[in-house]
C-alpha positions as CSV (number, residue, x, y, z in Angstrom):
1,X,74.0,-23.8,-42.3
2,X,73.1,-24.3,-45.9
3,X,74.2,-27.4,-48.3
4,X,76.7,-25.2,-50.0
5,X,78.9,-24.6,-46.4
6,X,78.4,-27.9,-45.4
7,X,79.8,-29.1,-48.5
8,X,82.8,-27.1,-48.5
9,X,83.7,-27.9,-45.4
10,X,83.3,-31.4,-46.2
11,X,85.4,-31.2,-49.2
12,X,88.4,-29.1,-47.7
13,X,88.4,-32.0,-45.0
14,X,88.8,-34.7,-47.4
15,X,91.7,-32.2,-49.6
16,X,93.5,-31.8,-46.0
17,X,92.9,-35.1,-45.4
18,X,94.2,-36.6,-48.7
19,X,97.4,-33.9,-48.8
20,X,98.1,-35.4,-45.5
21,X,98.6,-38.8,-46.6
22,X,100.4,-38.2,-49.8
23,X,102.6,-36.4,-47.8
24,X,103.3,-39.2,-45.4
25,X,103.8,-41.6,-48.8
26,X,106.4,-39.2,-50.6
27,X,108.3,-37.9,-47.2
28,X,107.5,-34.6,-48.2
29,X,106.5,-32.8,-44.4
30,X,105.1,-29.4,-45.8
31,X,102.7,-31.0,-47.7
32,X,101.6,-33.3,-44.8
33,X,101.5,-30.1,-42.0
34,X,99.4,-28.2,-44.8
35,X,97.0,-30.8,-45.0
36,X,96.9,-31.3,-41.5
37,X,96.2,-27.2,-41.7
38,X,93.3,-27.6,-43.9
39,X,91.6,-30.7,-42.3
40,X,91.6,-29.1,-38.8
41,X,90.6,-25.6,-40.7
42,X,87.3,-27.2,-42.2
43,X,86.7,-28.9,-38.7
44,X,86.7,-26.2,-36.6
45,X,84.4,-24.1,-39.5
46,X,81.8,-27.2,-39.3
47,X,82.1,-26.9,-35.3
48,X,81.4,-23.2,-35.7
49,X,79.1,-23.5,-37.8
50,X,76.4,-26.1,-36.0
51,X,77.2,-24.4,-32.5
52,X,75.5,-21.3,-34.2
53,X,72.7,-23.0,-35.3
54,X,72.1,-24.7,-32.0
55,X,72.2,-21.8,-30.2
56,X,69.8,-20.0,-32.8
57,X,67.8,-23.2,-31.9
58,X,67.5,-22.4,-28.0
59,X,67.0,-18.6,-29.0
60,X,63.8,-19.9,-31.3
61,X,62.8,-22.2,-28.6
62,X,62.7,-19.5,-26.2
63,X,61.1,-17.0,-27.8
64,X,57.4,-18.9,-28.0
């Protein structure tokens, strides 16, 4: 996984992340459920993403 991705992700976590809380401050639900969206979103795209490169770890590991 390159900067670039890992960045991203990082960034669309702290958007979901910040939409969350403003919508907890102003009462104003779809706002808080999309930021919830996008926070879990750019987890689960980080999770993908280091699962593959363990497992193209164990395959390079393997192979010698």
């Amino acid at each position: 996984m390159g900067f670039a991705t890992k960045t991203k992700n990082m960034v669309d976590e702290l958007t979901g992340a910040t939409k969350e809380r403003v919508g907890d401050v102003c009462g104003d639900e779809r706002l808080r459920v999309e930021g919830v969206r996008q926070r879990d979103d750019a987890r689960a795209r980080q999770a993908r993403e280091e699962r593959a490169e363990q497992s193209d770890r164990e395959l390079d590991r393997t192979a010698r």
